[in-house]
N, C-alpha and C positions, 0 to 999 in steps of 0.2 A: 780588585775591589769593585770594579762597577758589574761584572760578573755577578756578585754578591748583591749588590743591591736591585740589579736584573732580576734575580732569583728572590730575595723578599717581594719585589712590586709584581711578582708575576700572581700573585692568589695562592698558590699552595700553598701558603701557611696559614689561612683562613683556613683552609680544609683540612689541611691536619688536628687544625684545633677542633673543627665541627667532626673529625673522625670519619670525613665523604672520601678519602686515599684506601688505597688498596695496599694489602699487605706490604707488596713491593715498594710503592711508592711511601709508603711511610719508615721506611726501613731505610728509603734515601734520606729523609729529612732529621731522622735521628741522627744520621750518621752527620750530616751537615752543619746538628744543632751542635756536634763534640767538638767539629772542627773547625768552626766559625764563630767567637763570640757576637756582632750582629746581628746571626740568625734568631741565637738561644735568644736575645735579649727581647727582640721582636715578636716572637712566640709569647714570651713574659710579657709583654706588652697587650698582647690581643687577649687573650685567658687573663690579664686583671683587669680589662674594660668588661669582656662577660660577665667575671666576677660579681663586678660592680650592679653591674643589669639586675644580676639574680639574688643579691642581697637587700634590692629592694633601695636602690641610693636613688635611683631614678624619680620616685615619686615630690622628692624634695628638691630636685634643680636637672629637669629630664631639659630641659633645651640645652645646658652645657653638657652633658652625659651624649646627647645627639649628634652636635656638633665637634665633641672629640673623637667620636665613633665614626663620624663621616670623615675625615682628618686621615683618622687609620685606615682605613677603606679604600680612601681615593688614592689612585694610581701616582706615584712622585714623577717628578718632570722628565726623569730619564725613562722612556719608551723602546730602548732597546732590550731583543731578547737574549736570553740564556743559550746557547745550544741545545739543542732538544734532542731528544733519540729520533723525536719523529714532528715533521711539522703539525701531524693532525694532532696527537698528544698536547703539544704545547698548547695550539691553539683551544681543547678543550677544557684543558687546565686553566688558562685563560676566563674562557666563558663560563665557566663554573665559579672561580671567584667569583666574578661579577654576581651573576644568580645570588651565590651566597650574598653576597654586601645586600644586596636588592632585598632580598628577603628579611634580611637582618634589619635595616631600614625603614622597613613597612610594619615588622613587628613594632620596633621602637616607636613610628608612628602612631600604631593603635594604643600603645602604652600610656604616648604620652597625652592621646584622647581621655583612656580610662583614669589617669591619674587628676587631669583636668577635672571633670564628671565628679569623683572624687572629693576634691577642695571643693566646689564648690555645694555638693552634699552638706560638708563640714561645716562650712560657713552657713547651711539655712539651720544645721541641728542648732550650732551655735545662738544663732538669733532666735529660730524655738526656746530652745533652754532662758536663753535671758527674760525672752517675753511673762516665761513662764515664773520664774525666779520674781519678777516684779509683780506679776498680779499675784503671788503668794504672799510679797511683803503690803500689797494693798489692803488682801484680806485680813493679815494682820490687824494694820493699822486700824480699816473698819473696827474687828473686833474688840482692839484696846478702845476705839474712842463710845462704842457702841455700851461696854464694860462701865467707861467713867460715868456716861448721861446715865445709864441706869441707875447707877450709884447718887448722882446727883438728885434722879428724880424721884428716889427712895428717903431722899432728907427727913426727916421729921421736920425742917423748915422751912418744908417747901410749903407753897401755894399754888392750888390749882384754879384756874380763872380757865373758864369753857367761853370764845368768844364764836358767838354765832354770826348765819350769814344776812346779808341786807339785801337794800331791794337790788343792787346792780348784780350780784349773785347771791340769790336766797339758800339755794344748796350748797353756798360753802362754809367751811367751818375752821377752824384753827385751835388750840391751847394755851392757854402761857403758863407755865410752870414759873413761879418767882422765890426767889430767896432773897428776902429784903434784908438779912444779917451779912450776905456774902456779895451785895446789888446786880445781881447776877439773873437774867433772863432765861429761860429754853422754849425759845417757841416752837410748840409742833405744828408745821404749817402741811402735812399730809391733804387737809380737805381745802387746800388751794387749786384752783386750774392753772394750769404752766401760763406762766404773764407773758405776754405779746413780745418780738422781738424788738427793741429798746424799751421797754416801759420794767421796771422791778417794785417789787412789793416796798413801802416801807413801816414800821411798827413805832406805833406813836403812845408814849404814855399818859395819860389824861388825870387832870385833875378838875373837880364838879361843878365848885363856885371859888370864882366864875373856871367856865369851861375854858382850860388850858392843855393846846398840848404841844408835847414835847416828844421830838424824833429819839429815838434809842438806838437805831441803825435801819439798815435794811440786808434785805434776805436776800444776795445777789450769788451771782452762780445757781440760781433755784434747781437749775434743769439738771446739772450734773448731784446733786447732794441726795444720794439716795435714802437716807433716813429720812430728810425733809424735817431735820431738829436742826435751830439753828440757836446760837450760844450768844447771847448780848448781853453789854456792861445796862445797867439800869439803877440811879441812883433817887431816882426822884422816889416822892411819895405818893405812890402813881394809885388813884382811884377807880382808875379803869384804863380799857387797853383795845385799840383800833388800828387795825390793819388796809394802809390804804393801796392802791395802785398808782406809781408815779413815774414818772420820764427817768431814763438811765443816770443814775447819778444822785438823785432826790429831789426832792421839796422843802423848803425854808417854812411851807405849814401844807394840814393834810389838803386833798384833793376831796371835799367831801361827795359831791358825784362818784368819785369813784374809791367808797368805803366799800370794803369789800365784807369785814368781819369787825364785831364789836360783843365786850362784856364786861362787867361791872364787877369789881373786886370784892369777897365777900365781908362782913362784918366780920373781925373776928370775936 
């Protein structure tokens, strides 16, 4: 028996499997694989870890595929030889396994480089695709909410109020689209300049006598709202409509130094 396992840890049945034997010598290992069930099984054992290699298992857990392949490779604790025909034969039968494991080993290496390389390809498609998948659900959303203001501002109930710019900015300009059936605002604030960081616009609805007004919200997020239509509840009976500049958060009344936009609701 330790004959026999002499002869498995010697390498030639690496080489039998890799087809590196010579006529003769494979002609021995046949004959060895009839007559020894440890050999055959050991042979089965090397040729289903190839297997495995080449059917691509590696890519999904190559550090354990590695380490069972070094396992098979490495020499077992018994170092005694086989009787050889010749000591230079054995010896290079010897160093030939070896060669082969080595090689077999370096490939695996590069494998499990290229399989790494790989995942992580997968993982940036991955996050491309999702990046991607969201800004298509944005454009959506744009588009529905782009859909409804338009619809909104097509009301037959709408009012359009043009509110111009004063003296802290004369070139700015704003709209208010109102529907006093539904108290519902759409300010177009497009001809604003981006308000300073902490200060936000807020939108005040004014009534004449006496001069009263009343906050209806403010236009916060300004810088991300690419439309630059913003949607306020408005119930008052508002006679006109002033867009001031105010500290993050608002104002309990407007800032009139810094009115930005103003206009007078028409007769109707």
């Amino acid at each position: 028996m330790a004959k026999i396992e002499d002869y498995i840890s010697s390498g030639i049945l690496e080489l039998y499997v890799y087809g590196a034997l010579s006529e003769a010598e494979s002609r021995e290992v046949t004959s060895m694989l009839k007559e020894y069930a440890e050999v055959e099984k050991e042979v089965e054992e090397i040729e289903a870890a190839l297997q495995k290699l080449a059917i691509g298992v590696a890519p999904y857990n190559p550090e354990a595929l590695l380490a069972s392949l070094k396992s098979k490779l490495t020499p077992r604790n018994s170092v005694r030889s086989i009787a050889p025909k010749s000591t230079r034969r054995a010896k290079w039968v010897t160093y030939m396994g070896w060669a082969a494991s080595l090689v077999l080993l370096i490939g695996l290496f590069f494998l499990f480089q290229q399989n790494s390389a790989l995942r992580r390809s997968l993982t940036e498609a991955e996050t491309k695709n999702s990046i991607i998948e969201q800004q298509i659900a944005d454009i959506r959303a744009d588009a529905e909410n782009t859909k409804q203001i338009l619809a909104a501002l097509r009301d037959q109930n709408i009012s359009r109020i043009p509110l111009q710019g004063q003296d802290v900015a004369p070139g700015a300009y704003a709209t208010v689209y109102w529907n006093d059936n539904e108290d519902t605002a759409y300010i177009d604030a497009l001809g604003l300049p981006e308000p300073p960081r902490g200060m936000v616009y807020q939108v005040w609805s004014l009534t004449m006598q006496p001069l009263t007004p009343t906050s209806i919200g403010l236009l916060e997020d300004f810088d991300e709202a690419g439309s630059k239509i913003f949607k306020l509840a408005n119930t008052n009976e508002s006679e006109a409509f002033g867009i001031t500049l105010e500290p993050e958060g608002g104002s309990q009344s407007p800032t009139m130094e810094q009115l930005y936009v103003l206009g007078t609701v028409a007769a109707p």
